[in-house]
N, C-alpha and C positions, 0 to 999 in steps of 0.2 A: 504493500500500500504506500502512495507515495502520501508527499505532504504538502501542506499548500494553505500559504495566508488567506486572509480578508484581502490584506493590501494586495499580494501578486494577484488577486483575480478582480480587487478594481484600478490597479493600473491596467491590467490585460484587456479588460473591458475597456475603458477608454480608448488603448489605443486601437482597440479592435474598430471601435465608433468610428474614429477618425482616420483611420489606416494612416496615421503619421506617429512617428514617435515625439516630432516636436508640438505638435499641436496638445497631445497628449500632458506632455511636460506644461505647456503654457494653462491648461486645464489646472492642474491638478498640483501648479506651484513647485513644480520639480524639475530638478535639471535633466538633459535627455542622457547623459551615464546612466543617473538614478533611474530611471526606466528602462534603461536597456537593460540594466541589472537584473530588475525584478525579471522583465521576460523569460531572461536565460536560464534565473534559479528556478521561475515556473516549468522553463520548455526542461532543465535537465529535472525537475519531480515526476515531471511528464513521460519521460524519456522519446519524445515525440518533437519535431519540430509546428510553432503553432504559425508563424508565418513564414510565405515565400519572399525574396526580395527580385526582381524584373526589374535594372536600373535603379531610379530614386523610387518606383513607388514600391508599396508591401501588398502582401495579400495573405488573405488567411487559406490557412493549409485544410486539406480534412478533417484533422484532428483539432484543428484552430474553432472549425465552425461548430464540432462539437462543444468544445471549453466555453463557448462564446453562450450557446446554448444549456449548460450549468450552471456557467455562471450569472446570466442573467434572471436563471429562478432562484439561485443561491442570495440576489441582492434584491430578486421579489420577497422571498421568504423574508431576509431580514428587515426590509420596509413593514412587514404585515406586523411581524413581532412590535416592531416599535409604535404600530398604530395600535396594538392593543394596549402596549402600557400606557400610551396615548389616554386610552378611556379608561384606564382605572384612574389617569391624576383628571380627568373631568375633560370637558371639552375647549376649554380655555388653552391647552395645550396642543393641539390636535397640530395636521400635518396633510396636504392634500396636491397632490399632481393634475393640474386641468391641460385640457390640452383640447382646440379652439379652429376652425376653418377660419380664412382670414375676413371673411365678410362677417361673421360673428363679434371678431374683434372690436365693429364699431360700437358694439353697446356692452360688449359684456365689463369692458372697465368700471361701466357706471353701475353693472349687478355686483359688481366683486368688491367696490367701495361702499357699498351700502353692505353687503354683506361683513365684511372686516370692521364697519361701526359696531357692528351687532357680536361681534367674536373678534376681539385686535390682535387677539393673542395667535389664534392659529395663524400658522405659515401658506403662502400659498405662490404653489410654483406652475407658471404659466407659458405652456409651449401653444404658437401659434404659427398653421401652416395650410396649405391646401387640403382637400378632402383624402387622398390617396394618402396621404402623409398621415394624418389624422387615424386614417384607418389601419395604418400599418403600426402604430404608437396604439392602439390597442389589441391591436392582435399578438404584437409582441410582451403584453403586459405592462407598458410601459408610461401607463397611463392610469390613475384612477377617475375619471369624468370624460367626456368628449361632448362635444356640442359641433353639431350641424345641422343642416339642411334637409340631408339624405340617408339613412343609414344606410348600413350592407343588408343585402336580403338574406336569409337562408344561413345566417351563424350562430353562433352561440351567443350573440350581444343582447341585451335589453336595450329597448328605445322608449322613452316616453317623449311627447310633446307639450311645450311648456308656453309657448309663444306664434302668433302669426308672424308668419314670413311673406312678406307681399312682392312680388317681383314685379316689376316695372321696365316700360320703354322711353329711354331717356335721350333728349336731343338739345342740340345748342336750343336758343329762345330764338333764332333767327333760323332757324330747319322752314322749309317751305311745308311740312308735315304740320305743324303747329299752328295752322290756319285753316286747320280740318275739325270739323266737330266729331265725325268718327269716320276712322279710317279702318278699309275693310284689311286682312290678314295678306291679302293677294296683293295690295300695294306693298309689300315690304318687299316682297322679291326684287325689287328695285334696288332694294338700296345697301349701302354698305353697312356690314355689322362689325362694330370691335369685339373680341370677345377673348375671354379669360383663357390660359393654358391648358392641355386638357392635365384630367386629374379634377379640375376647378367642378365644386359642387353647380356652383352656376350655369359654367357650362353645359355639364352633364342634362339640367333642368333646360336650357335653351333647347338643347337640340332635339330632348325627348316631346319636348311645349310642339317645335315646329313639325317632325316627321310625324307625330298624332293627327294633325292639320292637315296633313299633304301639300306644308309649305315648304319651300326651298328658299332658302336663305344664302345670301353672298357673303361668307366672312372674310374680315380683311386682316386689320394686320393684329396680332396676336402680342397679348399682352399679361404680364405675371404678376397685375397688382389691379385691386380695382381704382388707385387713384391715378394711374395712368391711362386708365382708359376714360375716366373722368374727364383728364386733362385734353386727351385727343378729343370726345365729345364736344367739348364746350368750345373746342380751337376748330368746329367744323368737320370733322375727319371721317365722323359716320354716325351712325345709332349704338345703340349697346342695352342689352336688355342686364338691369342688377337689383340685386334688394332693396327696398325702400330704404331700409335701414342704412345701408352705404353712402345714400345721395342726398340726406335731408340736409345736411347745411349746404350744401350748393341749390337744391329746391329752395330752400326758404330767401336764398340771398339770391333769387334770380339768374343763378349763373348758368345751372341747366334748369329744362322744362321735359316735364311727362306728358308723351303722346296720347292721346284717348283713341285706344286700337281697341278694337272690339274682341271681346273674351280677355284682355287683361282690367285690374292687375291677376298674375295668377298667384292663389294665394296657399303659398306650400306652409309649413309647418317647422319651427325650430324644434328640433331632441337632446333631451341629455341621456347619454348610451356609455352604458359599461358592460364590462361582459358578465354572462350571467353566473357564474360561479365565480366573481371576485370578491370579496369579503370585504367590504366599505367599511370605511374608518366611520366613528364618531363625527367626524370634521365633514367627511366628504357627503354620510347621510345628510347631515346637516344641508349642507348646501345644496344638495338634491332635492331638501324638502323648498328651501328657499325659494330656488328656481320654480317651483311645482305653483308652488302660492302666490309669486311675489312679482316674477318676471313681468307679465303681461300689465300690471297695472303701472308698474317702473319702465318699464324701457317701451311700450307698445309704439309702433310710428306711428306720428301724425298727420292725419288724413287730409291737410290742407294741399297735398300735393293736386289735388282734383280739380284748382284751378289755375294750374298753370298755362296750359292748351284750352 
């Protein structure tokens, strides 16, 4: 039986994360020796090598992606432990991993500050990315809360719905479209769409809104943040269907304006999804109960966008 720290398996992990051993070192406040070290006294406990080198970059070996896979229930395991003793000192200590699609990001600050008034003491650590991202951070356990749009069909997650999601068609206030009191779905084939990377919950929802319809859409030029396509909106550059949630300060200050197309807005649904055998902390029930109750009356958008067009 070989033997093997905490620390050689969360230095291993990290640099496994990053496939660098510097970036690893700048993580984790250590010099890159000090990492190389741990690897070596891991890989000879192991008697296995865990990565290949190809040039400057690494890769993990067979035996790498298994360790990778230990170890990463070996540092679940030990998060669950500490969320229990978590709940014997009360919920004031509590401890909780969210993890957020990027159009969710525009309100959930203001549910996490109201929340952290109500509990200051729990910790809360906040990864935000696209949907594919999001769903890989729970699949790998790496997550306890997720919030989007869409869930996965057919796994083992839980989904509940906490909040309206409204999606909208957004255009400069000078679009020749914005002097239409309703425009039918077959005029958009005309025109140019910006539209999110795929992965993006939104998109995903665009394309399934249009091939329902038997509409054909022209997208153009492809963009990895909704405030860049914002910006190309407003600069004239095309349409772009997004959450209400994303465009109310540019609605409210006239910078862009919502089409009145007929069958929108369409109104999907926000989730908070864990997977269903994960054991929620104190901390994290908690804010599951919050969201359940609390969301909709705090962050809901408002509906003044109706007269923009």
């Amino acid at each position: 039986m070989f033997h093997v720290t905490l620390r050689q398996l969360q230095v291993f992990e990290t640099v496994a994360r990053h496939l660098s051993h510097s970036r690893a070192a700048k993580e984790l406040y250590l010099s890159q020796p000090a990492i190389s070290m741990q690897i070596k006294q891991l890989e000879l406990g192991v008697g296995l090598p865990l990565f290949d080198q190809v040039g400057k970059q690494i890769h993990l070996t067979e035996a790498g992606r298994e360790m990778l896979h230990y170890s990463c229930t070996i540092s679940q395991q030990l998060q669950e432990m500490e969320a229990v003793f978590d709940e014997m000192k009360g919920l004031a200590h509590g401890r909780m991993n969210i993890s957020v699609v990027n159009t969710a990001n525009y309100f959930m600050p203001q549910l996490l500050a109201k929340f952290s008034q109500q509990h200051p003491k729990i910790q809360i650590s906040l990864h935000v990315a696209n949907r594919d991202a999001v769903l890989k951070q729970l699949a790998e356990n790496n997550t306890d809360l997720a919030i989007m749009g869409q869930p996965q069909d057919g796994t083992d997650m839980l989904a509940q719905s906490f909040m309206k999601n409204p999606l909208v068609i957004i255009a400069s206030p000078n679009h020749p479209l914005c002097k239409l009191k309703r425009i039918k779905l077959q005029q958009l084939e005309q025109e140019n769409f910006l539209v999110r990377e795929q992965g993006s919950g939104t998109r995903g929802a665009m394309e399934r809104f249009f091939a329902e319809h038997g509409i054909r859409f022209r997208a153009g030029m492809e963009m990895g943040t909704n405030e860049a396509i914002k910006q190309a909106v407003q600069a004239g550059m095309g349409l772009a269907i997004l959450s209400l949630h994303s465009a109310e300060l540019e609605l409210e200050t006239g910078r862009l304006a919502v089409l009145n197309v007929e069958h929108f807005p369409v109104v999907r649904q926000w989730y908070i999804v864990h997977r269903q055998n994960k054991r929620l902390s104190t901390a994290a029930q908690a804010f599951k109960l919050f969201l359940l109750t609390e969301a909709e009356k705090l962050a809901a958008p408002s509906t003044s966008y109706r007269k923009n067009c």
